[in-house]
C-alpha positions in Angstrom: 290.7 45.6 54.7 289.6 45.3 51.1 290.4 48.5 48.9 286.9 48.6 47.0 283.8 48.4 48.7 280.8 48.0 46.8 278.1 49.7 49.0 274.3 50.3 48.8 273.1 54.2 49.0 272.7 53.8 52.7 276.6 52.7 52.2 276.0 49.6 53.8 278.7 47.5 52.6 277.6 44.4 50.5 280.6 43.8 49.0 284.7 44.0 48.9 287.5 43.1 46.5 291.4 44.4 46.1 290.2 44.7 42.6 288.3 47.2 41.7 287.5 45.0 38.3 286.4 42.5 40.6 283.8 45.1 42.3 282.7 46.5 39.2 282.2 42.8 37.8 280.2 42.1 41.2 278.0 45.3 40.3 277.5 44.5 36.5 276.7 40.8 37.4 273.4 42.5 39.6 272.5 45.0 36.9 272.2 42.5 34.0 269.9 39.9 36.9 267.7 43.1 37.4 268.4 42.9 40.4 269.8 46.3 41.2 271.0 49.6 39.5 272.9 53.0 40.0 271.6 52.6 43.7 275.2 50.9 44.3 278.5 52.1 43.7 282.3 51.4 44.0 283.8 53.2 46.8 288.3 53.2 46.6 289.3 53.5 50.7 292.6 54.0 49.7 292.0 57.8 48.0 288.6 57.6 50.5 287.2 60.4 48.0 287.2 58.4 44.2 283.4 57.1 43.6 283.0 55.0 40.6 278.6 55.1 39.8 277.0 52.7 37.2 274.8 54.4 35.3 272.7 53.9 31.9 274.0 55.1 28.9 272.2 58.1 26.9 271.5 56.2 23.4 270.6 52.5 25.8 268.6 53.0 29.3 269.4 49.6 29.6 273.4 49.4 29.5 275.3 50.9 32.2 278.4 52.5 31.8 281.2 53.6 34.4 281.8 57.1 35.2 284.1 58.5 37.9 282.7 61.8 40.1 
């Protein structure tokens, strides 16, 4: 099994990588096609608690940044 799993809110899984660049690259690649937002996120199953959420940035709505929660 992958380490990162890029799921959807309903955590449907749409995507998995051993590289959590990979996922996040997988994520960015949607946001800049318009095609989704912070409605995904980057799940690690080997901590099973660490949540990485794209999300826009205060001075650009339309740039997302990574934080961790």
């Amino acid at each position: 099994m992958e380490r990162y799993e890029v799921l959807y809110m309903d955590h449907t899984r749409v995507f998995a990588s051993d590289s959590l660049q990979a996922a996040k690259d997988w994520v960015q690649t949607k946001i800049q096609q318009g095609a989704i937002g912070s409605d995904h996120v980057v799940f690690d199953t080997e901590s099973g608690e660490t949540w990485y959420t794209p999300g826009p940035s205060e001075d650009n709505p339309n740039y997302y940044r990574w934080a961790q929660e």
